[in-house]
DOGUZA-985869 format. One line per field, with one value per residue (C-alpha): x, y, z. Coordinates in pm, whole numbers, plus 50000, padded with zeros to 5 digits. Each point is the difference from the previous one (the first is absolute). Layout:
// residues N
c1: X / ...
c2: Y / ...
c3: Z / ...
This chain:
// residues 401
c1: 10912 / 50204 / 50237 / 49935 / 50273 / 50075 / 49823 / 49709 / 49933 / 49735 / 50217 / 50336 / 50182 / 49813 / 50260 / 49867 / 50187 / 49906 / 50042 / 49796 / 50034 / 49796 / 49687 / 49796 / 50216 / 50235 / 49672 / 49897 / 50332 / 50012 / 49697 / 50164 / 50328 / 49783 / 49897 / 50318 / 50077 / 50357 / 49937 / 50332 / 49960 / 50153 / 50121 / 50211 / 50355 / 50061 / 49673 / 49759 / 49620 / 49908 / 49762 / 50323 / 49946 / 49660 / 49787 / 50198 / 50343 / 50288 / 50364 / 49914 / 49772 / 49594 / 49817 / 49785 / 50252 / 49987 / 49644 / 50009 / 50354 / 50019 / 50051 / 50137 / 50360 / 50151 / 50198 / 50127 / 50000 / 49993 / 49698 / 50070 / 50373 / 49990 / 50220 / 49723 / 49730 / 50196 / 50012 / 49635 / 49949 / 50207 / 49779 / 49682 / 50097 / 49985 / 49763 / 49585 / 49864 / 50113 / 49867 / 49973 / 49845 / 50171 / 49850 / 49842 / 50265 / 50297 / 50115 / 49939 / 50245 / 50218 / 49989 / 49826 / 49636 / 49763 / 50045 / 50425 / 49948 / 49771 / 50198 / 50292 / 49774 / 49655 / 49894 / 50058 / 49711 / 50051 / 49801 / 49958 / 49856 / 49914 / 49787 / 49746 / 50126 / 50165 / 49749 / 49753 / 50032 / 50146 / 50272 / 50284 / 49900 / 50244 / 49720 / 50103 / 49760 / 49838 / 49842 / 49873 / 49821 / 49835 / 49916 / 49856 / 49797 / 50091 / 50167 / 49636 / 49837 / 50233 / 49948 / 49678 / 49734 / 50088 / 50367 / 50299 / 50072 / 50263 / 50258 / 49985 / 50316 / 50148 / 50123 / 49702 / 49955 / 50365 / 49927 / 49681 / 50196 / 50263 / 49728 / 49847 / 50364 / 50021 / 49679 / 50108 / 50287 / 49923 / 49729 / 50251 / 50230 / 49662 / 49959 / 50381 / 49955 / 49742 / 50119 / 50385 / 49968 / 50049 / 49808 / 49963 / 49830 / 49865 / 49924 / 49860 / 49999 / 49627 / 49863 / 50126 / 49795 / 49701 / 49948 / 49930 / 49800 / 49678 / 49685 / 50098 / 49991 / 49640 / 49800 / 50147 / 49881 / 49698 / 49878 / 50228 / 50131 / 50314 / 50118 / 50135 / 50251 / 49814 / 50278 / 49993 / 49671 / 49948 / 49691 / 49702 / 50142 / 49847 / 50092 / 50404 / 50163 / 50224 / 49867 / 50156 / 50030 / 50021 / 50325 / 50077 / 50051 / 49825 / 49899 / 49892 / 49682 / 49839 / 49674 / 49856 / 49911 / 49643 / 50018 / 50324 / 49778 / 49730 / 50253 / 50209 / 49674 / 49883 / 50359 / 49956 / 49648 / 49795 / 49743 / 49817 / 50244 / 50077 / 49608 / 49970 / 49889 / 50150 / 50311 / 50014 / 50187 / 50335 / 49785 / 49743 / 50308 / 50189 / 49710 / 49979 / 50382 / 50006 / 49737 / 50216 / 50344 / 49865 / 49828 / 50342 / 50216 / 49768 / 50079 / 50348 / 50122 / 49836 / 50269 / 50355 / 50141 / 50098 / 49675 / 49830 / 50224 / 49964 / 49592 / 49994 / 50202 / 49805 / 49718 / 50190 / 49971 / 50315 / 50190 / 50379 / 50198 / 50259 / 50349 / 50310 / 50321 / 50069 / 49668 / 50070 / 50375 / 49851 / 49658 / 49946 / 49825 / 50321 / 50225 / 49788 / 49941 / 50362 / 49951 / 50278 / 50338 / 50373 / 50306 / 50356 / 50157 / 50323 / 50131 / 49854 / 49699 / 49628 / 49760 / 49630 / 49834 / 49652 / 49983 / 49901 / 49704 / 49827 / 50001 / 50062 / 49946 / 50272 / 50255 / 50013 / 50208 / 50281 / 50085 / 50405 / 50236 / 49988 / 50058 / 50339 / 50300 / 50007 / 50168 / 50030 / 49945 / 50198 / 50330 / 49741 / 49732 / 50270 / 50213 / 49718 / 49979 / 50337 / 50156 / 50385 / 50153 / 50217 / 49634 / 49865 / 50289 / 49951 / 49624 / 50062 / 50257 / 49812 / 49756 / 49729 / 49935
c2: 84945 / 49739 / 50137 / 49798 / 49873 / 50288 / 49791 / 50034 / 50364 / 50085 / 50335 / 49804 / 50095 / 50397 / 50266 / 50292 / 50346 / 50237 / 50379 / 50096 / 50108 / 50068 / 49809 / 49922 / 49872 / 49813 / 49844 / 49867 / 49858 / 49854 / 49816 / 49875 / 49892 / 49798 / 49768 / 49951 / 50291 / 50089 / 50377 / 50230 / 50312 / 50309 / 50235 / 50338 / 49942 / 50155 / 50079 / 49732 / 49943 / 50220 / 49789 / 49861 / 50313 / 49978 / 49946 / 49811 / 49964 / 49686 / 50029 / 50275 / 49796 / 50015 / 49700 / 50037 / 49955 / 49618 / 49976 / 50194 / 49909 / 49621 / 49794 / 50278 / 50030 / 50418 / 50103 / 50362 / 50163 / 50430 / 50009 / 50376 / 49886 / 49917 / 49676 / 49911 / 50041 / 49769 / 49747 / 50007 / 49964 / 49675 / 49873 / 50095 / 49844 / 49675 / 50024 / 49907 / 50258 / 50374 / 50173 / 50346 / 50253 / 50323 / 50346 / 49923 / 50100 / 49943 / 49677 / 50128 / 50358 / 49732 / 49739 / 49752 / 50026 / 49757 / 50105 / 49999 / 49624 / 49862 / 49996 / 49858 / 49765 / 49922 / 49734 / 50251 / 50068 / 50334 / 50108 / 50362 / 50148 / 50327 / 50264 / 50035 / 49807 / 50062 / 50204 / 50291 / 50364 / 49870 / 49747 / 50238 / 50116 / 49803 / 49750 / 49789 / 49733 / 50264 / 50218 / 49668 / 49926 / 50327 / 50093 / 49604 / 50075 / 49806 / 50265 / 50207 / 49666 / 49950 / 50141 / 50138 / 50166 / 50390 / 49906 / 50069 / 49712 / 49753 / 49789 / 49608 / 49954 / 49811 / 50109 / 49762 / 50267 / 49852 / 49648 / 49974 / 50113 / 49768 / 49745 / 50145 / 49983 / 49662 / 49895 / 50183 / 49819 / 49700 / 50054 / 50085 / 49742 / 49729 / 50222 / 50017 / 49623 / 50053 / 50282 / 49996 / 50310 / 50259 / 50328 / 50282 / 49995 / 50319 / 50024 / 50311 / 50046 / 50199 / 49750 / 49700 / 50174 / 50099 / 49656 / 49901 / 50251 / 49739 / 50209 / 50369 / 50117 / 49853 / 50044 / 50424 / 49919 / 49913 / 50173 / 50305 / 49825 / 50079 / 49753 / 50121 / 49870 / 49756 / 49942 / 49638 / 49861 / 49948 / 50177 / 49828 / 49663 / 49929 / 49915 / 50037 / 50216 / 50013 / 50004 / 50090 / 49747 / 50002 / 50158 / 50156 / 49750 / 49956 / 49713 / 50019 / 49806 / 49902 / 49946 / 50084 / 49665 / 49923 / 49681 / 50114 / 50359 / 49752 / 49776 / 50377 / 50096 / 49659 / 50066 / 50328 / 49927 / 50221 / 49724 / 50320 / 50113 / 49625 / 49999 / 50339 / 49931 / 50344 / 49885 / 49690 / 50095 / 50231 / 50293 / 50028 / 49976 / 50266 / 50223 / 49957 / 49951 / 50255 / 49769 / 49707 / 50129 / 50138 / 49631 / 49866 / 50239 / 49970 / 49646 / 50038 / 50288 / 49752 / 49716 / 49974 / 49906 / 49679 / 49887 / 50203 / 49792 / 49689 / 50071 / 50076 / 49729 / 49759 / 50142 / 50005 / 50380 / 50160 / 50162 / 50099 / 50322 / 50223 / 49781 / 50208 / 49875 / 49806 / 49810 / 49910 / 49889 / 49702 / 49967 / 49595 / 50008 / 50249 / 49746 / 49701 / 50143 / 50081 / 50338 / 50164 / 49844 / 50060 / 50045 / 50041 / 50359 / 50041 / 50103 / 49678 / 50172 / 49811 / 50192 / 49939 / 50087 / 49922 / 49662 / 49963 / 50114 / 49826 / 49659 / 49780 / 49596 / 49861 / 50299 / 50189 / 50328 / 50075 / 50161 / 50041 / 50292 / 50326 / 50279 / 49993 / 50268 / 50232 / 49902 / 49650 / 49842 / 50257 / 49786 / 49696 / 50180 / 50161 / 49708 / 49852 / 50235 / 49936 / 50347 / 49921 / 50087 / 50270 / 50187 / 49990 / 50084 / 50316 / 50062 / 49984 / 50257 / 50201 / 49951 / 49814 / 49678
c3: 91136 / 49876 / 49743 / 49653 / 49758 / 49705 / 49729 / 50163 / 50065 / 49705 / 49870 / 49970 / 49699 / 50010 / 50060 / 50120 / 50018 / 50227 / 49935 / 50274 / 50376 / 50330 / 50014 / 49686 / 49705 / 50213 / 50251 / 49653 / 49912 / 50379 / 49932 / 49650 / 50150 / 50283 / 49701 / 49850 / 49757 / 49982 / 50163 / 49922 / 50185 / 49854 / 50261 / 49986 / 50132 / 50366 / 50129 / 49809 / 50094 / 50203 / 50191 / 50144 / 50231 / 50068 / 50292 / 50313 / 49895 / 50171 / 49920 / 49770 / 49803 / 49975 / 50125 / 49722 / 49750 / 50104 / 49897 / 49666 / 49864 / 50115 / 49651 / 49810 / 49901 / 50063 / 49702 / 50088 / 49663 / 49906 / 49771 / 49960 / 49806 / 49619 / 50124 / 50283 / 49733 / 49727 / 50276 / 50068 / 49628 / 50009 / 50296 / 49858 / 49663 / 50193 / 50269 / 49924 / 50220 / 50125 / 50271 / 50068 / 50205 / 49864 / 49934 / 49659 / 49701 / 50218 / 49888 / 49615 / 50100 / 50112 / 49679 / 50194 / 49917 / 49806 / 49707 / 50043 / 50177 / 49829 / 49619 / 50217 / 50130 / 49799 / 50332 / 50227 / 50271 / 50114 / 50329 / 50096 / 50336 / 50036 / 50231 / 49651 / 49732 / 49668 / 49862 / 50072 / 50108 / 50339 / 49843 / 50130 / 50326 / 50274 / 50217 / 50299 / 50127 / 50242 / 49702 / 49839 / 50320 / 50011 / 49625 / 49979 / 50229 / 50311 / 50209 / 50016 / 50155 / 50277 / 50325 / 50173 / 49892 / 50033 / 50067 / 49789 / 49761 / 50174 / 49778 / 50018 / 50221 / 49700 / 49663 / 49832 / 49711 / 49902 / 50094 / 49782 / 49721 / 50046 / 49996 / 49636 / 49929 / 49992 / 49862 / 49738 / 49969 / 49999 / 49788 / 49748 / 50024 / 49949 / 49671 / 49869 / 50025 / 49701 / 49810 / 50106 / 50044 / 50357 / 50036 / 50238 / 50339 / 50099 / 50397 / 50174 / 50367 / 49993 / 49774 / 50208 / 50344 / 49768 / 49892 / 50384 / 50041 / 49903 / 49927 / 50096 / 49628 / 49911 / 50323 / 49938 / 49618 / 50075 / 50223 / 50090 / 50343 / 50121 / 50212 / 50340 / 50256 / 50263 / 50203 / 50139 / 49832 / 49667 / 49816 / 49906 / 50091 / 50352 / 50261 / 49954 / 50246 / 50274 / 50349 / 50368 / 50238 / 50422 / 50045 / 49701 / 49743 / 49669 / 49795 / 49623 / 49917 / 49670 / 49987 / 49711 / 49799 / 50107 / 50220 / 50160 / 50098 / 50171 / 50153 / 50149 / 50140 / 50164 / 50161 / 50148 / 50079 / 49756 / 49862 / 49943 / 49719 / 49870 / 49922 / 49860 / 49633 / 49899 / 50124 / 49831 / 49723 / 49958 / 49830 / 50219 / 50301 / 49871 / 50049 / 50369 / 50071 / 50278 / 50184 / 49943 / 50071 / 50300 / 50112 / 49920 / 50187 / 50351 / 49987 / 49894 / 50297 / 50284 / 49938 / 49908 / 49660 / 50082 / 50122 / 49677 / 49721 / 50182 / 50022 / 49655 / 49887 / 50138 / 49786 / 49661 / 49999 / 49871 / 50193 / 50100 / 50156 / 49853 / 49999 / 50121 / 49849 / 50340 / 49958 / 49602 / 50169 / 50248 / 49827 / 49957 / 49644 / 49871 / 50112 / 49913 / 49594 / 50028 / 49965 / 50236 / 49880 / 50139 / 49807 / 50134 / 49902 / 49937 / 50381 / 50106 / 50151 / 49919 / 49829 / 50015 / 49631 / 49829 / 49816 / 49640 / 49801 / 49811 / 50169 / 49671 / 50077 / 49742 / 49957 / 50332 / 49994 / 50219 / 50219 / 49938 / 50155 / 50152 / 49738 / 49869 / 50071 / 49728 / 49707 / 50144 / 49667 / 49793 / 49906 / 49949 / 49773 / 49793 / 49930 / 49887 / 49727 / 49910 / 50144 / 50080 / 50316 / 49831 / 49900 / 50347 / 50132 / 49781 / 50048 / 50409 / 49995 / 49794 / 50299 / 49715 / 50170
């Protein structure tokens, strides 16, 4: 992705501070600095994020880190201290938005809650992300992205039927808050450009799952269903399953719109099912989608995946496998869209990271740095508050910044 000129990044101007850490808040402030927002990370001195120690670690740093913190400036800065906590006060007093994804009533124990922020700075957008929200009986109970998954509902789905429950391999209960996150965000900045005035964002991990969850609550309210883990199809939408190919593999196929069911069985030579009027539509499908998977899968076991996708291809019938990270690497459409970018890290080493979401025609994000060292930005962030060198000289020995 070519990177675009500063003016025209669509957040320029929007400073964003970021009291967050791990996945959710500062995933939502990524996605803010990729568009241009001024993103000033606020991390504790010595140790900071500590998704700089997670998952596969190089030179002592996490890959990952290059992905969530790229765009963001590290300001290493003891919220716990009265002197770290006037400093944040400075920062918020100038910033538009503040993210954070404290336990709720931590910020305010600190002096750095809405209600603290928010006289300093009436514009202020202040975003919070939490396991269940600000409010209600479960507001204080600690909630990583894992519980989210399972009390929205999606943890109970996933896996096969009679099975323990099985965890998306991703941390998506955090990532679909991040997303709310900024939605919400950026819904308030369009309305501080009527009113002038910023207001609180409240984000909940459970409530960001449950509102994927698409018609769980009123097929149970209706009719008393409970909705049970199908493993790899998808209930009542037919045919939409995975099936097992010659030699092991297996390919996902779609064929649930009408026409594309009648064009999937011309290819696997059941005319018989193509012309079924009971099976013309989804509903009547979805009754009989033993019989079809089953039709499907003796086609699908006689002939090897690459022959299957190429088959069904041909036919306009959607289909695909499951992508490994090495397929996603050399896949021609990723590289074609853009989608897998390289940076150079700081050792000199490339690094191969995703692109930029969304794909905007006039004012592209970008894709910038790796994450920065911790407290990169300090000296820079602070003298722009106008904090002499004799004070920071102070708060560092004091171990505060």
């Amino acid at each position: 992705m070519h990177a675009p000129e500063a003016r025209q990044l669509p957040l320029k101007g929007v400073k964003v501070l970021e009291l967050g850490q791990l996945i959710a808040g500062p995933f939502a402030t990524k996605l803010l600095g990729e568009f241009g927002a001024d993103v000033i990370k606020v991390e504790p001195p010595g140790t900071g994020d500590p998704l700089r120690k997670w998952r596969m670690l190089e030179e002592g740093t996490s890959l990952w880190w290059h992905v969530q913190s790229r765009n963001k400036r590290s300001v290493a800065l003891d919220l716990r201290s009265e002197e770290g906590q006037a400093l944040v006060r400075k920062l918020a007093a100038e910033a538009d938005v503040v993210v954070e994804n404290f336990r709720p009533g931590t910020l305010d124990n600190w002096g750095l809650g809405w209600e603290a922020l928010s006289k300093l700075n009436p514009k202020l957008i202040m975003v919070h992300i939490s396991g269940y929200g600000q409010t209600g009986p479960y507001r204080d109970k600690p909630g990583f992205g894992v519980v989210g998954e399972a009390m929205g509902g999606l943890r109970y789905l996933t896996g096969q039927p009679g099975e323990p429950s099985v965890r998306v391999g991703v941390s998506i209960g955090d990532s679909l808050s991040a997303l709310y996150a900024v939605i919400g965000t950026l819904l308030a900045l369009q309305e501080r450009n009527r009113s002038g005035l910023g207001q609180e964002i409240d984000v909940a991990l459970y409530e960001s799952v449950f509102a994927m969850m698409e018609s769980l609550l009123p097929e149970f309210d209706a009719s008393g269903q409970v909705r049970e883990p199908s493993g790899s199809a998808l209930p009542g939408i037919t045919p939409s399953n995975a099936y097992r190919c010659q030699g092991g593999d297996y390919v996902l196929i779609a064929g649930n719109g009408d026409s594309i069911f009648k064009r999937l069985m011309g290819v696997i030579g059941r005319d018989d099912l193509a012309n079924d009027p009971t099976l013309a539509h989804n509903d009547g499908r979805s009754q009989q989608a033993e019989k079809i998977d089953a039709a499907i899968q003796a086609w699908s076991e006689e002939r090897p995946k690459e022959a299957i996708l190429k088959a069904l291809d041909e036919a306009r019938v959607p289909a695909g496998y499951p992508y490994t990270a090495e397929d996603i690497a050399f896949d021609p459409h990723y590289l074609a869209r853009e989608m897998i970018q390289t940076f150079t890290r700081p050792n000199g080493k490339p690094l191969k990271v995703p692109g930029v979401l969304p794909k905007l025609s006039a004012t592209p994000g970008r894709l910038g740095d790796g994450g920065p060292a911790l407290g990169q930005h300090t000296d820079d962030v602070l003298d722009e508050l106008g904090i002499d060198q004799e004070t920071r000289a102070k708060l560092r020995q004091a171990g505060i910044i």
